[in-house]
C-alpha positions in Angstrom: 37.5 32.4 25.7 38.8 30.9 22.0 37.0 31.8 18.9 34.5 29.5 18.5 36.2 27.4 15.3 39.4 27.4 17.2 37.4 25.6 19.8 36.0 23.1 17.8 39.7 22.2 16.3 40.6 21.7 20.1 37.8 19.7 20.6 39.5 17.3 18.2 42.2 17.2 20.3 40.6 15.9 23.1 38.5 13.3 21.3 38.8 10.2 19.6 36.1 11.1 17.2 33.1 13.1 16.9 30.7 14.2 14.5 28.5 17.6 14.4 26.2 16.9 17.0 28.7 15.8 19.4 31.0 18.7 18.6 27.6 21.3 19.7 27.1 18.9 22.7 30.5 19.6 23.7 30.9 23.0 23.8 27.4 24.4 24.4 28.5 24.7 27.7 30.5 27.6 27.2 29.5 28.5 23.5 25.8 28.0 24.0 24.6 31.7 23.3 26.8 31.5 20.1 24.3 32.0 17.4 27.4 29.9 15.2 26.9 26.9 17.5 24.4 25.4 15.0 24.2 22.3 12.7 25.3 24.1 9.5 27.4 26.3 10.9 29.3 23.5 12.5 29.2 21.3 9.5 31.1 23.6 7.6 33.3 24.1 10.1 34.4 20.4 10.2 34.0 20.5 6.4 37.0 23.1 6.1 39.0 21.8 8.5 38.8 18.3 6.7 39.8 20.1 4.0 43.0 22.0 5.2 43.9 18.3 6.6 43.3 19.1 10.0 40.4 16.1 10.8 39.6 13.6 8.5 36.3 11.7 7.9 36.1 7.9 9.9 32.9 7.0 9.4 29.0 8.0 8.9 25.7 6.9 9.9 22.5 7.9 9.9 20.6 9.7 13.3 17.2 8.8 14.9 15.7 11.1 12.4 17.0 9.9 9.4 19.9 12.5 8.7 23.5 11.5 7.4 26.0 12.1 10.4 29.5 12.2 9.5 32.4 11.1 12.0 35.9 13.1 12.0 38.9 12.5 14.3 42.4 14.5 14.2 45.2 12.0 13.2 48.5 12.8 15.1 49.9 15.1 12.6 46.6 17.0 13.0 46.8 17.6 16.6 50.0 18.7 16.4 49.5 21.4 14.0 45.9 22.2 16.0 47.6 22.4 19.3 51.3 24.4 18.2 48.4 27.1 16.8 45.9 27.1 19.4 47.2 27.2 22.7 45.2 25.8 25.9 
């Protein structure tokens, strides 16, 4: 089993976009007793990666209840790099 933030990179991998909520959905399967698999925790995840140029933001919207959700999606350049560090 990958780190938990390597799994979320690979996620991007394997998406074409995907925001927090989707990235929890996604791997609570495996990751779901990680007390890290939360909102925040995921949040700054994506946030950090963004900023190392990994993901990039593609759009936002707002969620049934009223909180911002933010899209991100790996461009090609950002798979690359996720995938030759983070093998399957």
């Amino acid at each position: 089993m990958k780190p938990l933030n390597y799994a979320i990179l690979k996620h991007f991998t394997k998406v074409k976009e995907s925001c927090a909520d989707d990235v929890i959905e996604a791997l609570k399967g495996e990751y779901g007793n990680f007390k890290a698999l939360n909102k925040k925790a995921v949040i700054n995840a994506l946030m950090t990666a963004e900023a190392n140029g990994l993901i990039e933001e593609t759009k936002f919207d707002l969620d049934s209840n009223k909180e911002l959700r933010v899209y991100y999606h790996a461009n090609q350049d950002g798979i690359d790099t996720i995938n030759k560090y983070i093998r399957d």
